[in-house]
N, C-alpha and C positions, 0 to 999 in steps of 0.2 A: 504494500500500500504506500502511496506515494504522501509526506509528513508534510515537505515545503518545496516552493519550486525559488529558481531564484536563476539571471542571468550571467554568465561572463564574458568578458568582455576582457581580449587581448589588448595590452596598452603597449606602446615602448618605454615608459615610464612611470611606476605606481605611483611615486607622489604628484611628478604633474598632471595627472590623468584626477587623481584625489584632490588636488587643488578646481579644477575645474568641476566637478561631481558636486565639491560642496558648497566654493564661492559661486559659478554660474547657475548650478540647477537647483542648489538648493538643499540637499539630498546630506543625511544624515551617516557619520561613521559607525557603523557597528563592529569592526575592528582593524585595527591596520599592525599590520606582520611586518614592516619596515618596505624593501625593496621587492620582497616577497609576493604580500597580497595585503588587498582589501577588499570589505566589506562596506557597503552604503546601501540604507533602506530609506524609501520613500513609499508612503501613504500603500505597506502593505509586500512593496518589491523591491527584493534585494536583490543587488547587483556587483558583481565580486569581478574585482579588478586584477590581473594578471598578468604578468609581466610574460613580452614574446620569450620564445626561448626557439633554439635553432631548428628542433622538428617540428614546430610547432606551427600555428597559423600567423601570419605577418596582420599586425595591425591596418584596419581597414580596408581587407581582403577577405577573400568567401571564405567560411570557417570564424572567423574572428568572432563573432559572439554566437555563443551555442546557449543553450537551455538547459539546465540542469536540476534534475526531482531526487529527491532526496527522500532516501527510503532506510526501514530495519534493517531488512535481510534481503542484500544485493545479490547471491546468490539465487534465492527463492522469485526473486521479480527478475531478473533474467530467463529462468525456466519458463516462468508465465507468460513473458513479451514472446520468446521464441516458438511458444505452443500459439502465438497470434501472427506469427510469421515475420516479427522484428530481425533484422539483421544485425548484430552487431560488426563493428570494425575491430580487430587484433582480439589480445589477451586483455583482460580485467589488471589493472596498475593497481599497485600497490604505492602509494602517494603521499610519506610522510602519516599523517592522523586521516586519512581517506582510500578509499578504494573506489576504484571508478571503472565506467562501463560505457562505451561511447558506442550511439545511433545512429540512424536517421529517419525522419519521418518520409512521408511517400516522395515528397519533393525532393530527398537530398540535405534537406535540414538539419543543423547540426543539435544534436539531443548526448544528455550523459546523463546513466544513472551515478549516484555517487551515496556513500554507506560512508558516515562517521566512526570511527572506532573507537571502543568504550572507552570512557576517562581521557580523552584527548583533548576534545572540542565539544562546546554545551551547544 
């Protein structure tokens, strides 16, 4: 079952991506990891800031912000998306205090499920 859904959004830079998030749009910190990542919610949607890294998706290019549902048991909603014919991309990452699982919807859309690990992150 999916708990919260929330956006990310590749930057080339967390803090001046965090600078504009919060003096231009307005948009509230919910936590910042230094160079790492952050966190900004606005009336309900959170949107997690990440810095490029080289296999990854180039800031303001196709891929650059995916959707991401945040569920219990990443394993179990895996089996369930795949019994409804979801494809996933590669192996399931192992990611620091997360585990993650990446999609896409019928267009090509980028989607990830992701599983907090206990005691890590509230």
């Amino acid at each position: 079952m999916i708990k919260k859904a929330s956006a990310t959004v590749y930057v080339s830079d967390v803090d001046s991506a965090l600078k504009f998030y919060t003096d231009v749009l307005g948009m509230k910190v919910k936590s910042h990891w230094g160079k790492d990542y952050a966190e900004l919610e606005t009336n309900g949607m959170t949107i997690g800031l990440h810095p490029a890294t080289q296999s990854g998706p180039k800031p303001g290019t196709s891929g650059s912000i995916s959707i991401g549902l945040e569920v219990d048991d990443l394993d179990a909603t895996i089996s369930e998306f795949k019994e409804k014919r979801v494809v996933f991309h590669g192996k399931v990452v192992e990611d620091g205090p997360v585990r993650l699982a990446f999609f896409g919807d019928p267009d090509g859309n980028a989607f990830y499920l992701t599983q907090v690990k206990r005691g890590t992150w509230g």
